[in-house]
DOLO-847706 format. One record per atom (N, C-alpha, C): x, z, y. Coordinates in steps of 0.02 Angstrom, whole numbers, plus 50000, padded with zeros to 5 digits. Example, Ala and Ser with C-alpha at 12.3 -4.5 7.8 and 13.67 -1.06 7.14 Angstrom:
% DOLO-847706
506605039049716;506155039049775;506605039049835;506425035449888;506845035749947;506455039450002;
This chain:
% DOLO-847706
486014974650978;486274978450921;485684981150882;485464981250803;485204983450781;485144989050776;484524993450768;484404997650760;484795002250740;485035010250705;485385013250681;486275008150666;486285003750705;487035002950700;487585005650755;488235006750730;488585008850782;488815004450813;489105002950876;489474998850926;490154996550879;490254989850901;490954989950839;491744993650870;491734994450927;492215000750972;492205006950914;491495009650907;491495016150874;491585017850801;491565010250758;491565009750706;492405007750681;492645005750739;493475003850723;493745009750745;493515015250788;493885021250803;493765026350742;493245024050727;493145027650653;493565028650618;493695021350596;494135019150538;494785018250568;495035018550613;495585023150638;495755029850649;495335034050648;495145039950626;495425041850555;494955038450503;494885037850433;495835036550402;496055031750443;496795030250436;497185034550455;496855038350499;497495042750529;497495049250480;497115051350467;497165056550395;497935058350380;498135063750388;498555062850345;499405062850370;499285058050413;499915053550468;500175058050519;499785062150527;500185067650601;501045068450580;501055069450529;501885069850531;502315064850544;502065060950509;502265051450543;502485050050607;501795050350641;501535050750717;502145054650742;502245060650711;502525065350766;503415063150755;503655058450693;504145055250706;504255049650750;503435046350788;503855040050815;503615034750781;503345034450710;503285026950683;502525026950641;502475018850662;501715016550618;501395020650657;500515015950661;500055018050697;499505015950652;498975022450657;498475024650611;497965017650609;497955011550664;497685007350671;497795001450639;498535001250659;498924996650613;498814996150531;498284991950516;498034994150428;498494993250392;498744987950385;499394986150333;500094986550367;500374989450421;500874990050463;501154999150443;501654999650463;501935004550467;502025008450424;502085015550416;502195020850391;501475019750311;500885019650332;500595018050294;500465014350225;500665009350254;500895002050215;501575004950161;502085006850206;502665010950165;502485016050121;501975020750152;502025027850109;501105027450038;500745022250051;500385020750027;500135016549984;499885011950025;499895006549990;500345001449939;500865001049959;501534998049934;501655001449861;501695009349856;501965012249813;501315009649767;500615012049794;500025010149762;499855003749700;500204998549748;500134992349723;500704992749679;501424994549670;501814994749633;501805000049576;501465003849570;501265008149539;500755004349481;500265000649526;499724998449470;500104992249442;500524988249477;500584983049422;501044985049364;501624990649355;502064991349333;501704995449271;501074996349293;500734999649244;500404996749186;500384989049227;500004983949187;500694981349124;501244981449158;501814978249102;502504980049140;503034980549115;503554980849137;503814974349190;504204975249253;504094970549305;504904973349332;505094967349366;505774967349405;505434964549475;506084969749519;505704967949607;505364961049620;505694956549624;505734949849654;504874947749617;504864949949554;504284949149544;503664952449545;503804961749607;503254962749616;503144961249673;503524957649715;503644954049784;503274948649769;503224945849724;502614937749718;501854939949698;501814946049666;501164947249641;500944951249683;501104955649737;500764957049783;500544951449825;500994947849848;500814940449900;500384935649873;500264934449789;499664932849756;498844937749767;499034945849759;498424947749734;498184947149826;498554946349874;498174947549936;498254939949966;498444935649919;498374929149956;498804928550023;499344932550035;499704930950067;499614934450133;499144938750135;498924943750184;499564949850201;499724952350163;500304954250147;500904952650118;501374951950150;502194948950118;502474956450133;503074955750060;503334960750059;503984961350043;504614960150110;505074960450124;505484963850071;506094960250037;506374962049976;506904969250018;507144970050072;507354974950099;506794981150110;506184982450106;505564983350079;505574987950009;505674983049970;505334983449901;505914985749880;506594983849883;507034988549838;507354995549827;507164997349921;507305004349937;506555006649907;505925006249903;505525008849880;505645010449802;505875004649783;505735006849677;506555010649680;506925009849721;507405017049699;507165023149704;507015025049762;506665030649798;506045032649730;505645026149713;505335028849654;505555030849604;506255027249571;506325027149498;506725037149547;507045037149586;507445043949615;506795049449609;506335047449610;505575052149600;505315053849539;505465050349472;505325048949421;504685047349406;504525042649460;503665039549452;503935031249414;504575029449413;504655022649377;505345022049343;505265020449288;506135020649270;506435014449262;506895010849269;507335005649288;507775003349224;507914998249193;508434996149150;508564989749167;509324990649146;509384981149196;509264977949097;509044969349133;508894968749060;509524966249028;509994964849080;510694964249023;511074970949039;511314974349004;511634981249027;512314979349025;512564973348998;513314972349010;513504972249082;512964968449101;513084966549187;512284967749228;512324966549291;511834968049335;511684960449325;510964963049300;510384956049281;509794957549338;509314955849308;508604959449326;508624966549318;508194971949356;508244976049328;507414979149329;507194979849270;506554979449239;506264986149267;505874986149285;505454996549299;504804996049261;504634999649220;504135003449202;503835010649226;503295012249210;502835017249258;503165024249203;503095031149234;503295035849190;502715038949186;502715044949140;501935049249151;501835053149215;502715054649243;502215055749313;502055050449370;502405043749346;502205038449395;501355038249386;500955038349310;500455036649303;499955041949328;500315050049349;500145054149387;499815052549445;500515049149485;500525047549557;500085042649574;500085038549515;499545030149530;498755034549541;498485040149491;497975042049490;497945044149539;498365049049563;498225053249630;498145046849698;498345042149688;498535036749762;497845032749747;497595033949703;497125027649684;496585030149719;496625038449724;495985041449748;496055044549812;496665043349843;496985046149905;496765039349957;496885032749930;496955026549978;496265023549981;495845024849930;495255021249922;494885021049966;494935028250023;494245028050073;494585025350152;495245025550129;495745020150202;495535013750169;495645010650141;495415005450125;494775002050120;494375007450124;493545005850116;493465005950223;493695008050237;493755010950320;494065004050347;494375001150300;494714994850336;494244986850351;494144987250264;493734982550252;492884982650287;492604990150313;492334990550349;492364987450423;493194989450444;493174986750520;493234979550527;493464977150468;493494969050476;492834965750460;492454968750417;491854965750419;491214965850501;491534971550516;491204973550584;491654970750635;491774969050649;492404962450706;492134955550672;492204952650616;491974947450610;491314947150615;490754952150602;490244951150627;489874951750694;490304953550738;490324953850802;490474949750836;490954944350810;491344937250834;490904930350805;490624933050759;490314926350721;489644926450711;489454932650698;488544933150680;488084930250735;
């Protein structure tokens, strides 16, 4: 092991550490584990909203199609179960971080969400809440693959 590096044990407890931030209330229900990067409670209360937050910000979007552009922007690293994604953008548009119009209002079509000013609130606040779990992640995978392959 080089010099000033940590063991990769201590560097993934880290960044399980770094994940767990936050989660004690989670934890103390029973679900998702601070390790689990894209699994659980996390994935639900974070990331997900995160990523739906920023694209809806980019243009107005209906579920099914923020279900393909997440599975694009991560290459398929993450899939995201339409039982998933629809209780989330209610729960959002029920938050007033996204508001909803179906695009035919005669009948149930698509139904379109755009970001509100306090969704674009929430995106700011998550953007700077998730960034250092995510920097903690991409850390431990670089440190496992360089431990397996270097």
């Amino acid at each position: 092991m080089a010099e000033g590096t940590k063991p990769i044990s201590e560097a993934v407890a880290q960044a399980a550490r770094a994940g767990a931030e936050g989660v004690e209330e989670r934890e103390s229900r029973g679900r998702g584990r601070p390790s689990d990067a894209f699994g659980g409670d996390i994935r639900r209360r974070d990331v997900f909203p995160l990523l739906v937050l920023h694209l809806v910000a980019q243009e107005p979007t209906y579920g099914n199609r923020l279900i393909e552009s997440i599975e694009e922007i991560t290459e398929g690293a993450i899939s995201v179960n339409p039982n998933t994604m629809y209780p989330l953008l209610r729960e959002m548009e029920d938050q007033g971080l996204v508001e909803g119009r179906w695009e035919l209002p005669d009948r149930r079509t698509r139904r379109y969400y755009s970001i509100t000013p306090a969704g674009r609130r929430e995106y700011k606040r998550l953007k700077a809440e998730v960034e250092p779990f995510l920097d903690s992640v991409i850390q431990s995978v670089s440190l496992i693959k360089g431990e397996i392959y270097a």
